[in-house]
Structures are given as C-alpha cells and as structure tokens.
N, C-alpha and C positions, 0 to 999 in steps of 0.2 A: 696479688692473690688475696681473696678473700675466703672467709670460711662462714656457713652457717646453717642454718637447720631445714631440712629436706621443706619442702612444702609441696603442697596435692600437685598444684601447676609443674614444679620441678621434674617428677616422675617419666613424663613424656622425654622430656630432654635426658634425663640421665641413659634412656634407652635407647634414644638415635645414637649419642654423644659416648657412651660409656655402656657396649652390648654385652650384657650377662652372657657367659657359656651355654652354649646349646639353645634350645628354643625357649626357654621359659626365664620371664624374666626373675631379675630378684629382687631388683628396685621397687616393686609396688606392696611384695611382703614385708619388706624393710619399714617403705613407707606406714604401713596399717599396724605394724609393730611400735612404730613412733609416734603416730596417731592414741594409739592407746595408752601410751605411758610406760612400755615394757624397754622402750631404747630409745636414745636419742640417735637420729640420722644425719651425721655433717656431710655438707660438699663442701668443696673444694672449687673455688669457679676464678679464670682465668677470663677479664673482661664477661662476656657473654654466657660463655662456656662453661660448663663442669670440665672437671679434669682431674677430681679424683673423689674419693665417697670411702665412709666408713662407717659403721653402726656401734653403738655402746649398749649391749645386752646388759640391763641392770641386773638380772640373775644370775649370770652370770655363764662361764661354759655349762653346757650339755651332757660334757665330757664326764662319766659318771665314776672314771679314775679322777678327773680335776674337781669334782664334786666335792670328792670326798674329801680331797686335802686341802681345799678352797673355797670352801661355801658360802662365802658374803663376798666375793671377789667377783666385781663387773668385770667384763668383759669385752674388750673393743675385738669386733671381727668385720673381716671382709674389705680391708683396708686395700684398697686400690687405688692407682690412676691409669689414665688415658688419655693421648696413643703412648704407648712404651717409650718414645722418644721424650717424656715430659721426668722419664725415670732419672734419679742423681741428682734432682734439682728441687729437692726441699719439701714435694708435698705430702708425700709419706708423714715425714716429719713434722711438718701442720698440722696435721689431721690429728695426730697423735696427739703433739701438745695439747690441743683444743680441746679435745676427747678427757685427756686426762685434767684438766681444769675443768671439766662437768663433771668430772668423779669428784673433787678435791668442792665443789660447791654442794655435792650431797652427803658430805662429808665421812667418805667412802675412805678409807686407810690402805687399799691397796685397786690394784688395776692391774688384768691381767692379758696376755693374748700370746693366741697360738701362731707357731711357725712350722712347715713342712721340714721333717730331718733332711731332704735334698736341696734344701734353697739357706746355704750358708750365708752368702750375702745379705738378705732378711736376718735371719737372725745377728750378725753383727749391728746392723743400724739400731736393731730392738737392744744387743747390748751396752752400745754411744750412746744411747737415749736412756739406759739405768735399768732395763731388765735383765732378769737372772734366771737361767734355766732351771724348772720345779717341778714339772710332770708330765713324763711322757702319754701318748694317749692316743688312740685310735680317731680319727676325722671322721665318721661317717656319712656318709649322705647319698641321694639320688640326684637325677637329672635326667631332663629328658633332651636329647639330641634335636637336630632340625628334621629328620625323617621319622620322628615319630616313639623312635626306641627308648625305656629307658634306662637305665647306668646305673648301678651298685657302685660308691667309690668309696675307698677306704685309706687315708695318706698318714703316714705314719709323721705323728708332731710331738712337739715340745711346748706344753703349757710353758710361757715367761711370766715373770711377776716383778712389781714396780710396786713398793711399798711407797707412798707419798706423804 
C-alpha cells in the first residue's frame, strides 16, 4: 500500500472506486479544498486502486463546541476505506499516520478528529493510535440522496486529540 496526495486525475477514480453517500460527491470538494491550501487530501491506493482517503482540515473542526476548546488543532476528517472488506487491515491506520506526520512537518503540536458516540470500534483504534476523548459535539451537515432530496443530519461525536 502506498499513500499520497490526491491529484486533479485522482478525483475520477476515487468516485467509481470509493462512492461518496447519496448523489453528491465529496472527493472533488476535498479535492479544490487541497488545491488551495486549506487540507491536505491522502489516498490510500492498493496497486491501481484507492482504497481508502482522508483529508487534514488545517483549520481545523467546524465544530464551534471543538472551536472553542481547540483552536489551532487540524483536523483529519472523512477517514475512510473501500469495499468494507479492506476494513482490519491497516488502512485506516496509514492514513492516520501519514496525516499526522503532515501535522508534525507544519509543526502543528496537536491533531485532532471526530468519532460517531455509536461506532465504539472507531473510537478504540483512534485510542491504540494515542487519542483521548476532549469534546463532545454536534456533526452537522447536508446531503443530497440519489432522487433528488435533501437530508438534515446531525450525529452525535467525540472531538479525540493526539498531542504530538
């Protein structure tokens, strides 16, 4: 497995390879977010393939509870891989590392990121990798489904934090 920085070309393949929920993707926000300088975008790529992605929000969360008690703290979000079968086998754990070695090159003293309070599994692996639960907080967001509609969500998380 290899790791490295999203590129324009990439973009295409993370959408066949790795489909954002509902109709809209997310990989090309990501992308134009990384493009400018506001995150770094890693893949994850198995030979050909991606197979997993994650982004490092230099501002850090949005989260205006994690705001407040964290406010020079990046943020790795949207940490995933693809298909579910690739889960248990370290790429999570890449991503992170790598993520967190682009904090520790902008010589950032902490790194932080959310986990859903129903996905205890997540959060164990974020606490064997040295996070510590710091702020509970409201997920907010939209999306639009494949017919069109779209979706108020709201998932109740745990800001973690990794002083480095």
């Amino acid at each position: 497995m290899r790791i490295s920085e999203c590129r324009e070309e990439d973009v295409v393949l993370l959408d066949e390879y790795m489909p954002s929920p509902g109709s809209t993707s997310l990989h090309g926000p990501r992308f134009a977010r990384h493009s400018e300088g506001a995150s770094t975008f890693l893949i994850a790529w198995r030979g050909q393939l991606p197979v997993g992605s994650c982004e490092v929000l230099w501002e850090g969360c949005e989260a205006p509870e994690v705001r407040a008690v964290h406010e020079d703290c990046p943020e790795i979000q949207g940490l995933g891989n693809w298909p579910g079968t690739l889960r248990a086998q370290s790429v999570g754990t890449a991503l992170i590392r790598t993520a967190e070695a682009r904090v520790r090159e902008r010589k950032c003293f902490c790194v932080g990121l959310g986990v859903e309070k129903n996905n205890p599994r997540t959060a164990d692996l974020y606490k064997r990798l040295g996070y510590t639960p710091s702020t509970p907080y409201l997920d907010c967001g939209v999306y639009l489904d494949g017919t069109g509609v779209f979706h108020r969500v709201a998932d109740a998380c745990t800001f973690m934090i990794k002083y480095l």
